[in-house]
Each structure stands twice: as C-alpha cells, then as structure tokens.
TITORSE-292149 format. One record per residue (C-alpha): residue in one letter; x negated, y, z. Coordinates in steps of 0.25 Angstrom, whole numbers, plus 5000, padded with zeros to 4 digits. Layout:
<rs>
   residuo     xx     yy     zz
         A      X      Y      Z
...
</rs>
This chain:
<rs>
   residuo     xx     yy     zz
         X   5140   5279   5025
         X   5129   5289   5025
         X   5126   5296   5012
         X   5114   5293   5006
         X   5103   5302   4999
         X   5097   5299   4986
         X   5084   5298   4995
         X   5090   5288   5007
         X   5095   5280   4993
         X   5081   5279   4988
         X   5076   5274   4999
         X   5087   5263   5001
         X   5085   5258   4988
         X   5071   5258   4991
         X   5073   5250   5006
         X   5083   5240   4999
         X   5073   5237   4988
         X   5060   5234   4996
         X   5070   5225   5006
         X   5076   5217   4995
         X   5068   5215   4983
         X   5054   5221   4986
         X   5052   5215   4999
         X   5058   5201   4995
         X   5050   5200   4983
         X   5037   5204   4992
         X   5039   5193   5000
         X   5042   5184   4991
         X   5030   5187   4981
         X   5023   5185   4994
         X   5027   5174   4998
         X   5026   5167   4984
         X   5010   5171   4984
         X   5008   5166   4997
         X   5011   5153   4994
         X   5004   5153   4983
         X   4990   5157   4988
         X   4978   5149   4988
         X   4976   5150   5002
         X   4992   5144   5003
         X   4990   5132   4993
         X   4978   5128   5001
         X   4987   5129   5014
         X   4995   5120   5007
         X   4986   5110   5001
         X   4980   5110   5016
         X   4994   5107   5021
         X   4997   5094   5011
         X   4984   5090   5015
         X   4987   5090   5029
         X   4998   5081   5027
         X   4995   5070   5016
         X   4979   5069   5021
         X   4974   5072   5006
         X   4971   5083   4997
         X   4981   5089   4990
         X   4980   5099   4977
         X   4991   5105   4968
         X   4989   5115   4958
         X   5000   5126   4961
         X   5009   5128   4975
         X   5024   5134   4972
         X   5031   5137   4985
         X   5046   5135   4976
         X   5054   5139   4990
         X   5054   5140   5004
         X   5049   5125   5008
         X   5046   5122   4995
         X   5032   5121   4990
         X   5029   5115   4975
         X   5016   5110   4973
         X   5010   5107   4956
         X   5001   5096   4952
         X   4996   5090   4967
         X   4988   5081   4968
         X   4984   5073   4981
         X   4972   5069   4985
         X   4960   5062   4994
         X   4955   5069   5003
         X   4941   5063   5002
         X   4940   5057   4987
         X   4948   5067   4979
         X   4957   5056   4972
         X   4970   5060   4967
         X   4981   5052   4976
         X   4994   5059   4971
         X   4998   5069   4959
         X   5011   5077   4958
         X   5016   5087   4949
         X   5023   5094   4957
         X   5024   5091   4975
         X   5036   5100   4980
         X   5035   5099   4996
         X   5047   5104   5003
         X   5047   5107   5018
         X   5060   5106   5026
         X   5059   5107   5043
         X   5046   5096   5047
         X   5050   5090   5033
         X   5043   5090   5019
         X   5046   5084   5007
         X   5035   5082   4996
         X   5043   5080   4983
         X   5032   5074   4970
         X   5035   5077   4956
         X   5025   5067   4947
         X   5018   5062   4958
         X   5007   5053   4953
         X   4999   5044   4963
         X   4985   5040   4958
         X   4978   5026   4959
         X   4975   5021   4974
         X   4985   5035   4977
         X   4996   5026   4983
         X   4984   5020   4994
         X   4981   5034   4997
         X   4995   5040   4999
         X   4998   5027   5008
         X   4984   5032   5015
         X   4989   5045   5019
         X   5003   5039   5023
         X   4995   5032   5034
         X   4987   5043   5037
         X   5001   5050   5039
         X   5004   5041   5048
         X   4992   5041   5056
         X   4992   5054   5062
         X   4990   5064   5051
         X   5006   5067   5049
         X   5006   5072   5064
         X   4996   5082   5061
         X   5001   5085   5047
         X   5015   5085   5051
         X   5014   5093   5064
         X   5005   5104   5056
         X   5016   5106   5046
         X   5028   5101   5055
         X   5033   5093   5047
         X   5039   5077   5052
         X   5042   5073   5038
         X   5037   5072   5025
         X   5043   5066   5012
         X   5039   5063   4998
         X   5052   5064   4991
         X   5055   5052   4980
         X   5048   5054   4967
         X   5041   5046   4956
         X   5026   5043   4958
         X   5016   5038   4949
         X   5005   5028   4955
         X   4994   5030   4946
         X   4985   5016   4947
         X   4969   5011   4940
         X   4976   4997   4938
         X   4987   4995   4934
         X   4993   5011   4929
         X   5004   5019   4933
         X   5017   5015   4943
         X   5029   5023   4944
         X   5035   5024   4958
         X   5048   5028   4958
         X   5053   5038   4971
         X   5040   5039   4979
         X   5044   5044   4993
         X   5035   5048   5007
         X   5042   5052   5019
         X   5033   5054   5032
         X   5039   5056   5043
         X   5037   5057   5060
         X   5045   5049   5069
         X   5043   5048   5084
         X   5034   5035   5083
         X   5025   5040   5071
         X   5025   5043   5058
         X   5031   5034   5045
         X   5029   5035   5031
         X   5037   5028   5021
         X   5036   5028   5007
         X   5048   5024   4997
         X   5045   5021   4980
         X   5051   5012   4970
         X   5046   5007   4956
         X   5054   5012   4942
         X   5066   5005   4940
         X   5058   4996   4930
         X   5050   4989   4941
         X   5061   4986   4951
         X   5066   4974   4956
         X   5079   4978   4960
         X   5089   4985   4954
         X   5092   4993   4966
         X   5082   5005   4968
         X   5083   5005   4983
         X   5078   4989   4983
         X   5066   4993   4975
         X   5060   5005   4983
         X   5049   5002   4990
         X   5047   5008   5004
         X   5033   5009   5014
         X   5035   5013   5027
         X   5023   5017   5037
         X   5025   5021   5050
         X   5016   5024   5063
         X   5020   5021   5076
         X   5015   5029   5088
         X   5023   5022   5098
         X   5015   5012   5100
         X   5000   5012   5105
         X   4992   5012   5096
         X   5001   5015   5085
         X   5004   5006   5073
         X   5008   5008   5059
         X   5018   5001   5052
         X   5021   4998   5037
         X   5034   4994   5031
         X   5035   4993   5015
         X   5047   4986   5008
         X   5046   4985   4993
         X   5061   4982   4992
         X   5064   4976   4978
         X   5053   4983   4972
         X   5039   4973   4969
         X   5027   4981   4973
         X   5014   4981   4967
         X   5003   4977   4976
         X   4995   4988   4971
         X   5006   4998   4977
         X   5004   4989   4988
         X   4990   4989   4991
         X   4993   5005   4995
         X   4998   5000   5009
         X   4990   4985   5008
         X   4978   4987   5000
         X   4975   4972   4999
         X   4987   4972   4993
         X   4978   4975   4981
         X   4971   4962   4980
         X   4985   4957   4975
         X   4982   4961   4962
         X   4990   4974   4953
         X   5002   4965   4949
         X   5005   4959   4961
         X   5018   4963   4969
         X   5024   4966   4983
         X   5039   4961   4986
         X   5042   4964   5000
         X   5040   4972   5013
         X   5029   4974   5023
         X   5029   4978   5037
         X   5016   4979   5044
         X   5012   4985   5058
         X   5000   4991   5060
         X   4993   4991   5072
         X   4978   4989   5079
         X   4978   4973   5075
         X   4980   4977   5061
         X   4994   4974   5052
         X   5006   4969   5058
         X   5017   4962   5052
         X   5022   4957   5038
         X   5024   4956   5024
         X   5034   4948   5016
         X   5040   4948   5001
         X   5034   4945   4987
         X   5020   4945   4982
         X   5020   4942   4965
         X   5010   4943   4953
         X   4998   4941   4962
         X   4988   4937   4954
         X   4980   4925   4960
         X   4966   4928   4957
         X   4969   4941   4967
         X   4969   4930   4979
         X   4954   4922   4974
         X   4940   4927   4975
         X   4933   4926   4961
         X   4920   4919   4966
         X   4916   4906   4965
         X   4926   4903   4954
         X   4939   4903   4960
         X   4951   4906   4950
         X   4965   4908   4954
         X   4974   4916   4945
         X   4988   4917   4941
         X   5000   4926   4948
         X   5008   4924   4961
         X   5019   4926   4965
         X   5019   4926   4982
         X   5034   4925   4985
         X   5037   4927   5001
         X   5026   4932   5006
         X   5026   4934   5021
         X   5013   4939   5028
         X   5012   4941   5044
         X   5002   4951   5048
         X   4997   4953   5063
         X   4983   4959   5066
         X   4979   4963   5052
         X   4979   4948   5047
         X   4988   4938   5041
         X   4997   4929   5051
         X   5004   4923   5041
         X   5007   4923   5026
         X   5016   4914   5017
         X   5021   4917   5004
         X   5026   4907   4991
         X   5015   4907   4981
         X   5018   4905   4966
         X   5011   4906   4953
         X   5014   4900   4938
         X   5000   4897   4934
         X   4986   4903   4935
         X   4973   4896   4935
         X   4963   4890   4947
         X   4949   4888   4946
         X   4945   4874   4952
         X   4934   4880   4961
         X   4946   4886   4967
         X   4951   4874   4969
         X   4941   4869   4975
         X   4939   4879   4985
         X   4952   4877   4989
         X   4950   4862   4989
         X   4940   4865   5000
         X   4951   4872   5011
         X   4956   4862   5021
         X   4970   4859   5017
         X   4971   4864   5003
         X   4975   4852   4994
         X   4968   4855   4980
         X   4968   4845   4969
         X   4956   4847   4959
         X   4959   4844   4946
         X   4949   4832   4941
         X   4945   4841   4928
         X   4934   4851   4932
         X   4939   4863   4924
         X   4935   4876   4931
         X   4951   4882   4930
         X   4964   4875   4931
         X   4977   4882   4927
         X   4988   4881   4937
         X   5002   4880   4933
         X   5010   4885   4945
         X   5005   4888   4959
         X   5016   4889   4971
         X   5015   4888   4986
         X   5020   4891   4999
         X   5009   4897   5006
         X   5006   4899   5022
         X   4997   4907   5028
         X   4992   4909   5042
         X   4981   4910   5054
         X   4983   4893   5053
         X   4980   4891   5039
         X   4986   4891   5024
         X   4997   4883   5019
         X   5000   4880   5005
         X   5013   4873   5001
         X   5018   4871   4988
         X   5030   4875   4982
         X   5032   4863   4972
         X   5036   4848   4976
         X   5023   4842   4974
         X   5014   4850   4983
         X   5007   4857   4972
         X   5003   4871   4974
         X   4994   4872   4962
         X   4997   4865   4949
         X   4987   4863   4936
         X   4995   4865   4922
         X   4998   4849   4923
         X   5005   4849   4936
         X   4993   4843   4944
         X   4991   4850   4957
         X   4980   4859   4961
         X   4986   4863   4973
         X   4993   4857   4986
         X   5001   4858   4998
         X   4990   4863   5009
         X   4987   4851   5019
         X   4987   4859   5030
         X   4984   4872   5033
         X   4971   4879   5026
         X   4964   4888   5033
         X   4967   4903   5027
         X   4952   4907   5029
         X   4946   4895   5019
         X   4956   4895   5009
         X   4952   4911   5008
         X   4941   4907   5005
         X   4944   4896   4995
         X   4950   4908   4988
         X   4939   4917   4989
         X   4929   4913   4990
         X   4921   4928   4993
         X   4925   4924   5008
         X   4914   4913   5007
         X   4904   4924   5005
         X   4907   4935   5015
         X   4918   4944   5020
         X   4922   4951   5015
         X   4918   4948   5000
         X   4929   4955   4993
         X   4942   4963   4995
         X   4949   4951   4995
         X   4941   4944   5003
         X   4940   4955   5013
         X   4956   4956   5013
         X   4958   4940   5014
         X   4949   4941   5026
         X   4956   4951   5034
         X   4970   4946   5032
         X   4968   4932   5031
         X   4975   4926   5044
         X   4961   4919   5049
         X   4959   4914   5062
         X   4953   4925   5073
         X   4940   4919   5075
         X   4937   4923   5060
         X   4942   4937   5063
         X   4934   4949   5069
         X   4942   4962   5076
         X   4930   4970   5069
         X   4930   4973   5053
         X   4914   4975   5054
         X   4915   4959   5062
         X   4925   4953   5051
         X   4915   4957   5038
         X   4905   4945   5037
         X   4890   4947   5034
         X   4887   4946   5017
         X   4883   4933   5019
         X   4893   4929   5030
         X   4902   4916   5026
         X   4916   4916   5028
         X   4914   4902   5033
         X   4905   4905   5042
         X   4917   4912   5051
         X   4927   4901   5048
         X   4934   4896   5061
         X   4929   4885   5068
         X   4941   4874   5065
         X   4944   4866   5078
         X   4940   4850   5076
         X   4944   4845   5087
</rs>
C-alpha cells in the first residue's frame, strides 16, 4: 500500500462521493423530472391514443418503476364528440418485452360506453393494432380483471365483476376477447367459472378477402340485451328487461353475417314486436325458449324457438290484421270490444324463406286463448308468408321502408324471397309513398 497524503485523502473522499451519492442522485433527479415534463405526458397521451383510437386525459403521470407508469383520474374519450367513454381512478400500465398490461382501479364506463369500447375492439382488429403495435413493439395487450361500473340513462348502474381485455397477434390476424361476470347476486349458477361470460373477436387474413369472426358464450349467466345490444344493436328493440341465455358464433364476410345463434330469450315484452299504428295492441312478457337462428348473407335462413306467455292483452284490429294473412286461423270473438285479455299464449314457431309456421303447444290447437278458454289463436294452416304477417304486425311497413327502426331491422333480416331484395342499401329504401305491397312477389297460380 501506498501511503497517502492528507491532500491525495481529500480528493478521494471527494471522487467516492461525486460516484456514489452525487452522481446517482443526479441522475435520478433527472430522470424523475423527465418523465414528468409536459412535453413527456403529452408523449404519452399521444401514445395511448395511438393505441385505443380515442382521446385520453389524466390529471397527473408517476413513473413508480422501471416499466411501470401510474396514471390519476383518466378519462377516455371520443375523438370527435368529446363524450366521456371510461373513467378510472387510477390506470397502472406495466410493460414486460412486446407485452403491456393496463391494470383499472374504479373504472367507470359511461352510458352507450360499452358500444364505443366494442367499436374500437373492431377497429383493433381492422388494421389499426398493426400500426399501433408495431410503433410501440408490442404483440399483446391486457386489461387485467377488475370491477367496472356501466353507468346507463335507463335503467341505472350495473356492476360487472372481473372485466378483462387481452389483444393479441397471431399469424392469421389479430383476436380480442373480452371475459366479465355479474355480482354473486345475479348469478345462475353457483359455480363462478359457469357464470363468466366471454366474447371473442378475431380477424382472419388467411383468406381473401379476410373475414371477422365473433364467438360469445354467456355460460350460466343471463345477459341483458341492453349489454347485448353493444355487439348486436338491434338487440335493443328487445326491450331493458329482456335477456340472452346462450352462445353466438357469427362469420363475417363480403355477403354479410354468417352463422348461428341458439339458447334462451325471456321477459321480452310483446309490445316491442308490434307497430303502434292503426291500433294494434299486443302486450304481455315472453319467454322464447330454444331459439335457434341460421344466418347466411346478412339475412335469416331459419329461426325456431318455443313461445310462451301467461296473459297479456290483444287488440281485435290485431286480430283482424292477422285474420287477413293466408293461413293464419284467427277466431274473432262475436262481442266487438276493442281489447281482449288473453290467458296464456304458447307455440312452437318456424320461420324460414318458405313461410311461417305456428303450432300449438296445447292439445286443442289453441295458441291464443281469451280468459274463458275460447280460442283466438290456431294451429297455421299452412305456411304464412313471413313478409305479410310483418306486416300484420306492423303495420308502418304498409306505408314506406323503412317507417321505423323496427321496421327498417324486420326488413333487413327478415328471410324474404330475393326478388324483394336489392344488393344496393340506396335500391332497398322505398320512395315516402312507396307500398310494401307494391314489391310483394308475384305468387305463381298455375
């Protein structure tokens, strides 16, 4: 060892201390007020916007480790409107490698947010998560379970239970799936895996030109058809109390929806399936047990489903309308009162490109019944064709197309034949004073 002067001493000491306090604390001071520069949050905010497709805000930024960025009070929004979609406390995105995982503390999703968030799924899948995803190398993104509030005008607040996202690339395209579950108060089954309800989109680039594909399995859980109507906005015209038991699984393609639906359709109220005008009174709630729907092109191939509810009430111009479809079998009661109460309706019901079919479920080959037991109601004789008895219930479809909302959807997934069809949305929306008759098919008489 080599003696050292009280000077050479000094200056070590001073060397050590610049190396291993100053300089680290520098750094770190620096680093600290990098990331929370303006100019940095706006970076970020750029980034996030990059990848959902929306503006996002937050009140303060905290970078709590390498890799690991908090965010306070975000809020993700329109691009174009403004509107609040989602609210969180606190978003704590974590980068690992090409992955990144979002984790939500209070996440709050406003009214019609759940349609938006579905929105920019599909834009995901669509070609902006290559973009995205390549700028910022990441091949998987994940929203980690947490519990969300859907905020909603109508009907108030839901509670969803372990809200997860994951995003992903695979060599075919991109998927998304999304996985939730209602409070242990609204479940069907006492096992919590039964009652998580899962969506899965994927894109496929394999094929020329590519498709998208939509699986949803509500499991054991019932779900609202306004949750529904995020993916199948004419879920809508169900009604806020209605409910969805079953699974989905749709193709997308240049013809339209591909594929099928089956399962459990209850407390849909009737008056959701008539058109106001002229009278026509249908109400009560139903329960539409085994449906099966068959979709090819973006129509209807087929539909069945069993049809029961335990009273409700029926106009007699209803009736009447009715009355006029070839095959319907409806017996009008001899006293002229404008509204009948009916004490149970239950059917079989058939639908398809050849016609409706309507069979009874009791003995006596009554579908309707008054409170005495009279019929109003009978077994179909025959086929009735889909087109007049959609008209029969709504009767907006007599005065142009489309007249309403329901009317429009009837009309575009109603099985008809293809001669009353049009490749062309501008060809397939009538004149204001266009009849629906007036486009009818031609029956054959020979």
């Amino acid at each position: 060892m080599f003696p050292l002067t009280a000077p050479q001493r000094r200056l070590v000491c001073r060397a050590a201390f610049l190396t291993l306090a100053f300089a680290p604390t520098l750094w770190i001071g620096s680093w600290a007020l990098a990331w929370n520069l303006p100019s940095h949050a706006r970076g970020y905010r750029h980034a996030l916007a990059g990848l959902t497709g929306r503006h996002v805000e937050f009140r303060r930024m905290v970078h709590a480790r390498p890799g690991v960025t908090r965010l306070h009070d975000v809020e993700l929004r329109h691009p174009e409107t403004g509107d609040v979609i989602l609210t969180a406390d606190v978003l704590e995105a974590t980068t690992s490698g090409s992955r990144l995982d979002i984790a939500l503390d209070r996440a709050c999703c406003q009214a019609g947010g759940l349609a938006e968030l579905i929105s920019a799924l599909s834009e995901q899948l669509s070609g902006r998560w290559e973009t995205a995803g390549a700028e910022h190398q990441l091949s998987e993104i994940r929203v980690l379970p947490s519990q969300w509030i859907l905020a909603s005008a109508d009907s108030g607040a839901q509670t969803l239970d372990d809200v997860a996202i994951e995003l992903r690339m695979h060599e075919a395209g991109p998927q998304a799936q999304l996985w939730f579950r209602f409070p242990d108060r609204n479940r069907e089954s006492a096992a919590p895996n039964d009652a998580r309800i899962s969506v899965v989109w994927a894109r496929n680039r394999d094929v020329v030109p590519p498709t998208t594909s939509l699986v949803l399995d509500t499991g054991a859980a019932h779900l609202p058809c306004p949750l529904l109507a995020a993916l199948v906005p004419e879920v809508a015209l169900l009604g806020s109390q209605a409910t969805f038991h079953g699974s989905v699984r749709l193709r997308e393609d240049a013809d339209g929806w591909h594929g099928t639906i089956a399962g459990d359709l209850r407390r849909v109220p009737l008056k959701q399936l008539v058109g106001g005008g002229s009278g026509r009174i249908l109400s009560g709630q139903a329960d539409f047990i085994d449906t099966s729907v068959t979709l090819a092109g973006g129509h209807i191939v087929t539909a069945g489903a069993r049809l029961t509810s335990p009273s409700g009430t029926v106009s007699r111009k209803l009736l009447e309308a009715l009355a006029g479809c070839d095959g319907m079998d409806v017996r009008l009661p001899s006293d002229r009162h404008e509204i009948y109460q009916y004490n149970g309706l239950s059917c079989t019901a058939q639908l398809a490109v050849e016609g409706v079919w309507l069979t009874a479920a009791a003995g006596n080959g009554a579908i309707m019944s008054d409170v005495n037991g009279a019929p109003l109601i009978l077994d179909t004789a025959g086929s009735v064709e889909p087109l007049a008895l959609a008209v029969a219930l709504m009767p907006e479809c007599e005065v142009m197309v489309p007249a309403t909302p329901a009317t429009a959807t009837v009309m575009q997934w109603l099985p008809l034949p293809p001669t009353t069809r049009s490749t062309s949305p501008s060809e397939r929306i009538a004149a204001p004073n266009a009849s629906i008759k007036t486009i009818r098919p031609h029956r054959d008489t020979d």
